[in-house]
C-alpha angles and dihedrals in degrees: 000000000000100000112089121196130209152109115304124182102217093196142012113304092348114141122257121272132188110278131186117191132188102230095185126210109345106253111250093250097039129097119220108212135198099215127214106173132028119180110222094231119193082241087069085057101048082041084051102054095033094243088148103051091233106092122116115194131259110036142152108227130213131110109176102071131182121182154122113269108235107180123020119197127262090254090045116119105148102063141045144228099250095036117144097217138166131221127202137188097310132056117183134002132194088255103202095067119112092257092054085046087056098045100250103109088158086077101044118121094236101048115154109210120215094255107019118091083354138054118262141189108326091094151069096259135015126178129217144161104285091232083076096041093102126211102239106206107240099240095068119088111240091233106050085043101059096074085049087063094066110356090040094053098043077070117039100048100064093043089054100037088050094055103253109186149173079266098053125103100216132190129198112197116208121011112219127097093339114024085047086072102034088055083052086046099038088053087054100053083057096242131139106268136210127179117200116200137168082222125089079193101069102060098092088049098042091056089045087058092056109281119143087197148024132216114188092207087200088078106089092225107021077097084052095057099056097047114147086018106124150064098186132033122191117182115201102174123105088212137084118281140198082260085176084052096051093037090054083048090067118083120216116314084011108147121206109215120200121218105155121062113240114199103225123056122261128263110220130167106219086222087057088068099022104060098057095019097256125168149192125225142176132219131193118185125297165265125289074236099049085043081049094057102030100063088044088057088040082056097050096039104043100239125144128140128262116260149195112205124221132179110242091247088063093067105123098050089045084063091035088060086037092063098047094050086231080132112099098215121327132359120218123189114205131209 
């Protein structure tokens, strides 16, 4: 079975169309994978339109994959024909640079992510390297799984590569596809937790989601109030933010990680971060380790993102809902 259907964009910001491509042999490392579920990330949108420069048409997009594994290559000795696994936003390394050696493939070079250069998860079958064909644990719902494989993980692996603990005072800041899911895992590192939201609305289910606290940032001094509060920021929203406002939040040694990718460049005062040793990271995704644990803690701990089904020939209106942010949180395509 070498011929994959789906959905493919053929130029920027052009609607899906049905699409049927000839995937050849399967490569002696590579999975090939029945899917059930694909999560319709904002990243689709921005590879969609091109936002990002990156894009190559046309394409079939999808990048948080479940599905059963139903050929394994001939080199293939860590997965099995019958397998439920998850993909996320990359695909293949090189496998033999310093960062693979390490364990951290998200970072190689040469990273291939799942639907650029390649066709993703808008479709009936997708192939990988087995090495990110994920084991999902069999007590988490497909569904609610696929956002974990790139949103979840967005999330999760800052909070775990930066030390969060039971002793850490932690903010999420905005609460929509991705802060829904770092306030579940925040929770579950044991740590204080703060959500931070433009709307009044989302308090009850914020709190609901595991934070301790809430901060209407529409409130001119509600930032104010909670100056030198907090160990770990993590800062979900794709918009601009009072970056002097979140910087004076963090207490000594406090870091402000960025996850969402504002359009204008950041503001920031080098005393701000000079006087108590406070810093500013990014993350991108994450490691097939960090996938690996992640979903086991998201098993033990309950968590798994909110989601709003749609069948995979409803596609178009599922980005179309996506773009508008009219999904509350995540939306999830099913074959």
């Amino acid at each position: 079975m070498n011929d994959i259907n789906g959905l493919a964009v053929h130029a920027a910001g052009a609607h899906l169309l049905p699409f049927k491509v000839d995937a050849g042999d399967l490569k002696p490392n590579d999975v090939a994978i029945k899917i059930s579920h694909c999560g319709v990330c904002h990243s689709d949108i921005h590879l969609i339109d091109n936002d990002w420069g990156i894009s190559k048409y046309p394409f079939i997009p999808g990048h948080e994959i479940v599905g059963t594994i139903t050929a394994v290559g001939s080199s293939v000795k860590d997965r099995t024909v019958g397998e439920r696994v998850g993909v996320g936003w990359q695909a293949d390394s090189c496998g033999i640079c310093e960062w693979c050696r390490q364990g951290e493939e998200h970072l190689c070079l040469k990273s291939q992510p799942t639907c650029v250069g390649r066709h993703g998860g808008y479709a009936d079958y997708v192939r990988v390297n087995s090495r990110f064909a994920i084991p999902v644990p069999a007590v988490l719902d497909s569904e609610n799984v696929a956002p974990l494989l790139c949103g979840g993980i967005t999330v999760y692996s800052p909070l775990r590569n930066h030390g969060v603990r039971p002793s850490s005072r932690v903010g999420v800041v905005g609460i929509g596809g991705l802060g829904h899911i770092g306030l579940q895992f925040a929770r579950a590192f044991g740590a204080e937790v703060t959500a931070f939201s433009t709307s009044k609305d989302k308090e009850a289910e914020a709190k609901k989601l595991g934070a301790h606290h809430f901060v209407n940032t529409r409130d001119t001094g509600a930032l104010k109030k909670v100056a030198g509060s907090f160990d770990f920021l993590l800062c979900t929203v794709s918009a601009d933010q009072d970056w002097a406002g979140l910087i004076a939040s963090l207490r000594p040694k406090g870091m402000l990680c960025v996850v969402g990718a504002a359009p204008s460049p950041m503001p920031i005062s080098a005393f701000s971060l000079i006087l108590q040793q406070k810093a500013i990271s990014g993350s991108p995704t994450g490691s097939p380790r960090d996938l690996h644990e992640m979903l086991d803690v998201a098993a033990r701990h309950g968590i798994k993102a909110i989601t709003e089904r749609f069948p995979m020939s409803a596609a178009n209106e599922a980005v179309a809902k996506v773009k508008k942010n009219q999904v509350r949180y995540r939306a999830v395509l099913t074959n």
